[in-house]
N, C-alpha and C positions, 0 to 999 in steps of 0.2 A: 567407294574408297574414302577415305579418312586422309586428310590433308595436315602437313606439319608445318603449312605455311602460319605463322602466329598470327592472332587477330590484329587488326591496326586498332590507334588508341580512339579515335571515334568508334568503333564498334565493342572495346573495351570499356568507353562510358557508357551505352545504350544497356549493356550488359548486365553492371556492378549498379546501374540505378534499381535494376528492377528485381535484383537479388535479394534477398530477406536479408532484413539486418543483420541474424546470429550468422550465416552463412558467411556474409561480406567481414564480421569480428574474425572470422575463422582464415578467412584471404587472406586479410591485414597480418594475422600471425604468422601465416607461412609461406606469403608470397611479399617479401621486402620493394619485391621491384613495382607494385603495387600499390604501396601506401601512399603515397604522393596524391596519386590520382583516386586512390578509392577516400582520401582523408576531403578529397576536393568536392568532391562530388554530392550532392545534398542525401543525408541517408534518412530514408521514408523506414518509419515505424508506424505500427498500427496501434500498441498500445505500449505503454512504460512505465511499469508499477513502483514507487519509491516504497522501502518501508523498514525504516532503521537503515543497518548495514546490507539489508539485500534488497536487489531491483533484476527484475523483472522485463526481459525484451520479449515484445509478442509472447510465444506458449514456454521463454528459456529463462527461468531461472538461474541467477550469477548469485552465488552465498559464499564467503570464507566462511569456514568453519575449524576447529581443532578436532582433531583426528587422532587415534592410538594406534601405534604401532599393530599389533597382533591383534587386538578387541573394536574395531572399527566400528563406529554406528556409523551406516551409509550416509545419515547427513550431515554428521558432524556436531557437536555442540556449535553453539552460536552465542555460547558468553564465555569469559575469559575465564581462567581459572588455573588452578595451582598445576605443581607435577603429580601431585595425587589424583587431579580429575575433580577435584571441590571448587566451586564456584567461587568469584571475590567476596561474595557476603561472608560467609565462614573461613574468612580469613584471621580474624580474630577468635584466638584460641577459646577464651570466655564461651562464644559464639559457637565455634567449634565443636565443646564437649557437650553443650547444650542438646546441639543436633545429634552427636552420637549415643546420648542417653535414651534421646526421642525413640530414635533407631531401633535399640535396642530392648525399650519397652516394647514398640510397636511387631519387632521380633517373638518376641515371648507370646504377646498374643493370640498374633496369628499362627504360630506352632500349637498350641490349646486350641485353637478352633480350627484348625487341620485335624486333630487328633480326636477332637470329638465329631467330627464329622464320617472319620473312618469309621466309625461305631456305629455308624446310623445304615438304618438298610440302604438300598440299592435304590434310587431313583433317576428318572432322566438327565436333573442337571448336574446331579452329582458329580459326576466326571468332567464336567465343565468347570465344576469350583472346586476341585481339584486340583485341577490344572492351573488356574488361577492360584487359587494359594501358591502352588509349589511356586510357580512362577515368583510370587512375590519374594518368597524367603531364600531363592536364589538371587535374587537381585537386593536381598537388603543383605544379605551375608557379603555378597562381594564388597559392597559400600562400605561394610565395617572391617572388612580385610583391609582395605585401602584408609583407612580412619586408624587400625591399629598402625600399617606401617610406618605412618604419618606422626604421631607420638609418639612412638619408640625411632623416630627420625632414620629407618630404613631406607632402604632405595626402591623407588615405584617399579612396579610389574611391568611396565611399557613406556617407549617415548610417546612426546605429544609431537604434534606437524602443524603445519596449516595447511589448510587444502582449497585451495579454490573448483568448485563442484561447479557443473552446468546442469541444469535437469529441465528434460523437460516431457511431455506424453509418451515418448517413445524411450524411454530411459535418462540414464545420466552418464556424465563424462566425468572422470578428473583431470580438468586441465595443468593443474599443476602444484605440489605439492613439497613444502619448505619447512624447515626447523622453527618451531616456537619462539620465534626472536621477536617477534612484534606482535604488536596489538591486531586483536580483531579489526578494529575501526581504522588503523593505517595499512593494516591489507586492504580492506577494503576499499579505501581511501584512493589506491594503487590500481587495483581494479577498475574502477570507475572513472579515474584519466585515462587508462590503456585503452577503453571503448569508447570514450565521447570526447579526450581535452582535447586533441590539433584538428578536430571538425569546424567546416567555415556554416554549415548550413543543416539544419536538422525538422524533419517532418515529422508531428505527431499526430496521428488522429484522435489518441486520447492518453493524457496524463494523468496518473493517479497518485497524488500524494497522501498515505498514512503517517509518512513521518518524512521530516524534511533534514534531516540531521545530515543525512550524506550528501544532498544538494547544497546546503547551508555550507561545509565544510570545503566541497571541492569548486562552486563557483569561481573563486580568485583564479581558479588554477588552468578555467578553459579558454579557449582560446579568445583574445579580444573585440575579434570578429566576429566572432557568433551568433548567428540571428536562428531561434527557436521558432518554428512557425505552430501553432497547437489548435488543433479545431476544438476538442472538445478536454474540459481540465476540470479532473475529482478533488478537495482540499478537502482531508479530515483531520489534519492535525498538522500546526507549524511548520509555518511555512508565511515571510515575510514579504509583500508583493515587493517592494522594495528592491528586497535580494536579485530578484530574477526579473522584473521589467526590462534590465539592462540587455539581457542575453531574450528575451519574448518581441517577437517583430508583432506587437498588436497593432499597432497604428497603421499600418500596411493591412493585416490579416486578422481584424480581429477575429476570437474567440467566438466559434457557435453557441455553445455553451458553459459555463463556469456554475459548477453547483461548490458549494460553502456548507459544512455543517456546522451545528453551535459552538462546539468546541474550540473553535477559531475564536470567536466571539471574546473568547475570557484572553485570549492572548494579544488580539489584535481590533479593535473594537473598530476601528474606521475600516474596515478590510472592505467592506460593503459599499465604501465612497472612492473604492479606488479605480485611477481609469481604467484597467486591465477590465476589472468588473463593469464597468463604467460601459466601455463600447462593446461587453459582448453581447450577441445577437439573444440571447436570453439568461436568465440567472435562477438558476433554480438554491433555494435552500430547505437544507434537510430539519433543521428545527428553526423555527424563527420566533421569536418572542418580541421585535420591534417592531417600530414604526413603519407598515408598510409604506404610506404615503412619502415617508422622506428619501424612500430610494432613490436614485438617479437613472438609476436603469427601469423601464417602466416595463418589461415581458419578464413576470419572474412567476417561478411555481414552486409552490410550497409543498413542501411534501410530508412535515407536520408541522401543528402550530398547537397553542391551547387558544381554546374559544374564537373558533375559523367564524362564529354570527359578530361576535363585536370587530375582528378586525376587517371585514365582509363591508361592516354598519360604518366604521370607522372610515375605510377608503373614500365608502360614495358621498359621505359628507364632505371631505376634503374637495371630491372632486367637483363636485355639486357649488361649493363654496369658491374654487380655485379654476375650474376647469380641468375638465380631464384632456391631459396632453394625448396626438393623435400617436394611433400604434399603441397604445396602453391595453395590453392583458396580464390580466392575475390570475393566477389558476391555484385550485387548492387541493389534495389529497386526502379523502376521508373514509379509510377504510374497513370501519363498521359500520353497516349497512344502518341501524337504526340511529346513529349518531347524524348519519349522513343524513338521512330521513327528517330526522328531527330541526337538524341544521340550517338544511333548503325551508321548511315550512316555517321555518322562525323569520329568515331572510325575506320569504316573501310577504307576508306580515308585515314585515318594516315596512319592505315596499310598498304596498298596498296604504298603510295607514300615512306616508311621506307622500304619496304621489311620485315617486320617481318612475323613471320611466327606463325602470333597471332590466335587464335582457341578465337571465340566468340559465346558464349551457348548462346539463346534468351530463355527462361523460362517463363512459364505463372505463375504470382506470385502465390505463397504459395505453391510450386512445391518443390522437395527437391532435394537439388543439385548429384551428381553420388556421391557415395562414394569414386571413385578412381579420383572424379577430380583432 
């Protein structure tokens, strides 16, 4: 039998800890008497993808997008754009009849090469490009239906909305669905406080930043307690350690891992002397073109570099000359076989003709290196 006695709140926290994030988002929305205590409670995620205006909980996708009335693409656009449905760049009329010209050259031709195709006998993909064509010249006709009404300053065929979508393996949802009054970026903006800003405490086993603009923007707004704890953090694009130190409990929990790709490099050049980076238990970067030896973190693996024998050659002199600090492994990724080949035999050549008494692990990639290297 099935009891209507309600849980007590110790077995309400035991509960809401061990619930998936998207699930406990989904509490929060429709159980008010709830939030208090689910807002209290440390919320564990497994991964958190940043990228532009949309992020990513575990396999749930969260996107504003704009949406038409009657003609809906299931995901919505994802840049801003007129009541016509034209994006900000062709906003300027110049700009404008430029692309409708484009259009309509590109129309013309693909109509000629539909029509000389009907003429040609029977073959298997025929009907495949076919389909294709038509395909296209329905979809550029509509464009320039929406281009004329647009000039002759008519009224568009459908309203726009915003839709806040959730998707994830098993379908999608709309959660919620509003009149064009705002920007993409301050829906989103909206978004992304309603799921994380009154949290006191947040688990990540791995964060992935592509783009930091929607962290950048909503930091001010979370709560001032906040302590992020992150085992494992992807940085491929902007993203200021500055920003988020304040909100990252690394001094308590550092960082397993922090990998860096180049591209950081051109924006934030000390990113590689920062403490965050500093005490995580390893650092991997995806292209590296400096000075290994002046790292501070000394377990880093590289996962490309150019010329892995001089900066190979380059370390053990440093270390040779300075001492090599204890716990120091480098690890490199070389995955042309005869590069790699050639690589190793160069290295040990140095060795050989230096006297060092250099110890070279060959690893078949995605192998994990000894723990006591």
């Amino acid at each position: 039998m099935f009891s209507n006695r309600p849980l007590s709140y110790l077995i309400w926290e035991s509960v809401l800890q061990n619930i998936d994030a998207n699930k406990r988002f989904f509490l929060y929305q429709q159980c008010p008497a709830l939030r208090q205590t689910e807002n209290a409670l440390p919320l564990k995620v497994d991964t958190l993808l940043l990228d532009g205006s949309v992020f990513t909980v575990n396999d749930a996708v969260y996107k504003v997008g704009i949406v038409r009335k009657y003609h809906t693409d299931k995901g919505g656009s994802a840049v801003e754009c007129d009541v016509y449905g034209f994006s900000e760049h062709l906003q300027s009329d110049g700009v404008f009849l430029g692309f409708v010209k484009e259009k309509e050259e590109e129309l013309r031709e693909v109509r000629k090469g539909k029509a000389i195709l009907l003429g040609l006998p029977d073959t298997a993909d025929k009907s495949e490009k076919l389909e294709m064509l038509t395909k296209f010249i329905n979809e550029t006709e509509e464009v320039l239906y929406r281009a004329n009404l647009r000039r002759n300053k008519l009224p568009p065929p459908f309203d726009h909305f915003l839709q806040v979508k959730v998707s994830t393996k098993y379908g999608f949802r709309e959660i919620e669905r509003v009149g064009y009054i705002r920007t993409i970026s301050d829906a989103s903006d909206s978004l992304f406080k309603a799921v994380f800003q009154k949290r006191n405490t947040i688990w990540i086993k791995k964060l992935e930043i592509e783009n930091s603009e929607l962290l950048e923007r909503n930091l001010g707004a979370l709560n001032v307690n906040l302590k992020v704890r992150i085992r494992n953090m992807t940085i491929k694009w902007g993203v200021f350690m500055e920003n988020i130190q304040n909100v990252l409990d690394y001094e308590n929990h550092p960082l397993e891992t922090i990998e860096i790709s180049r591209d950081h490099f051109v924006r934030q050049e000390n990113i590689l002397y920062h403490p965050i980076v500093n005490t995580a238990q390893k650092l991997i970067i995806t292209v590296s073109e400096s000075d290994l030896s002046e790292l501070i973190n000394k377990r880093v693996h590289v996962r490309k570099t150019s010329n892995t024998r001089n900066k190979v050659i380059a370390l053990v002199n440093h270390w040779l000359e300075n001492g090599k600090q204890i716990r120091s492994c480098f690890s490199f990724e070389i995955h042309n076989k005869l590069d790699a080949k050639n690589t190793i035999k160069e290295i040990e050549e140095e060795n050989r003709k230096m006297n060092w008494d250099l110890k070279l692990n060959v690893l078949p990639t995605g192998s994990r290196i000894p723990p006591n290297a």
